[in-house]
C-alpha positions in Angstrom: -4.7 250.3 37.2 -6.5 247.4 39.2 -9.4 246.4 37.1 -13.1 245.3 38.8 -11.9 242.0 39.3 -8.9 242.3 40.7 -10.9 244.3 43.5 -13.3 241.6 43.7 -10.7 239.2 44.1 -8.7 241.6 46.9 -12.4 241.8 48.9 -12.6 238.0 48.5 -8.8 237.5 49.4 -9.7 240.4 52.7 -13.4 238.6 54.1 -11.8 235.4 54.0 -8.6 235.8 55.3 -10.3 237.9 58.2 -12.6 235.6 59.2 -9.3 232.9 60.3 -7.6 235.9 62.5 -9.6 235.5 65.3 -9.8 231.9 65.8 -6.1 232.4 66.0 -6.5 235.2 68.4 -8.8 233.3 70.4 -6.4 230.2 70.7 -3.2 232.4 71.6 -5.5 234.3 74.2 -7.0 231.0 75.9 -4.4 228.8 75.1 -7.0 226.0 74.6 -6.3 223.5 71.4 -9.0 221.2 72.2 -11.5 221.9 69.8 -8.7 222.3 66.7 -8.3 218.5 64.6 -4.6 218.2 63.9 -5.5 216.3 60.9 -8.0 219.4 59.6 -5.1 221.9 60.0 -2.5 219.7 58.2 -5.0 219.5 55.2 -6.3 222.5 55.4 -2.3 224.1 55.6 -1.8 222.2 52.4 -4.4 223.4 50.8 -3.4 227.0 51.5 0.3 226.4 50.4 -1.3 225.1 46.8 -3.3 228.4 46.6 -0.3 230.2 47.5 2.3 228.6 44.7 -0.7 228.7 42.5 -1.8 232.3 42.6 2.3 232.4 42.1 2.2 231.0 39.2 -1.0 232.5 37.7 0.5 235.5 39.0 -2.4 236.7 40.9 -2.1 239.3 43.7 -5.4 238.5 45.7 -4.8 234.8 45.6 -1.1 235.5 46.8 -1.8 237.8 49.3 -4.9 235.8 50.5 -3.0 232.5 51.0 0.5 233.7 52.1 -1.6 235.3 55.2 -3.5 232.7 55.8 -0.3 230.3 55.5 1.3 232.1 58.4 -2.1 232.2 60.3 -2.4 228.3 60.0 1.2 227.6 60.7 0.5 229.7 64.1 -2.3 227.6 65.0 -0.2 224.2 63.7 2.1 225.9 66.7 -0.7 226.2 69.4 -1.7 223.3 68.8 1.8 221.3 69.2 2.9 223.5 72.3 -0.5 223.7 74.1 -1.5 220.3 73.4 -1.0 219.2 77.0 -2.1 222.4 78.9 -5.6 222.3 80.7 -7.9 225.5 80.2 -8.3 227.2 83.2 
């Protein structure tokens, strides 16, 4: 049985990860990398991967599931941003 943190945790892990979807959305749909720093995503990707090895190793299911979403979601962008990077938004 899933205890009243746990549920905190999974409504933490849900808001958060949520709220990155649709700037990813929005870049695939406009194709404009502009406004996204390179050098934010790469340190903010790193940060997610040490989430995600460390709810791994605490063995925690909201901080897994949180990160390892939020990992693919910021490697998507980390792709936008490399193969739009030269495209004008029209």
């Amino acid at each position: 049985m899933i205890d009243s943190t746990e549920i905190l945790g999974l409504i933490a892990a849900t808001l958060t990860t949520a709220a990155f979807l649709p700037q990813v959305y929005k870049t695939w749909k406009t194709k404009s990398v502009e406004s996204l720093s390179l050098t934010m995503l790469l340190i903010f990707e790193s940060g997610v991967v040490c989430w995600l090895f460390y709810g791994i190793l605490i063995d925690s299911l909201p901080v897994i599931l949180a990160n390892a979403i939020t990992a693919v979601s910021g490697f998507v962008l980390l792709y936008f941003k490399i193969r739009y990077k030269n495209k004008i938004n029209q």
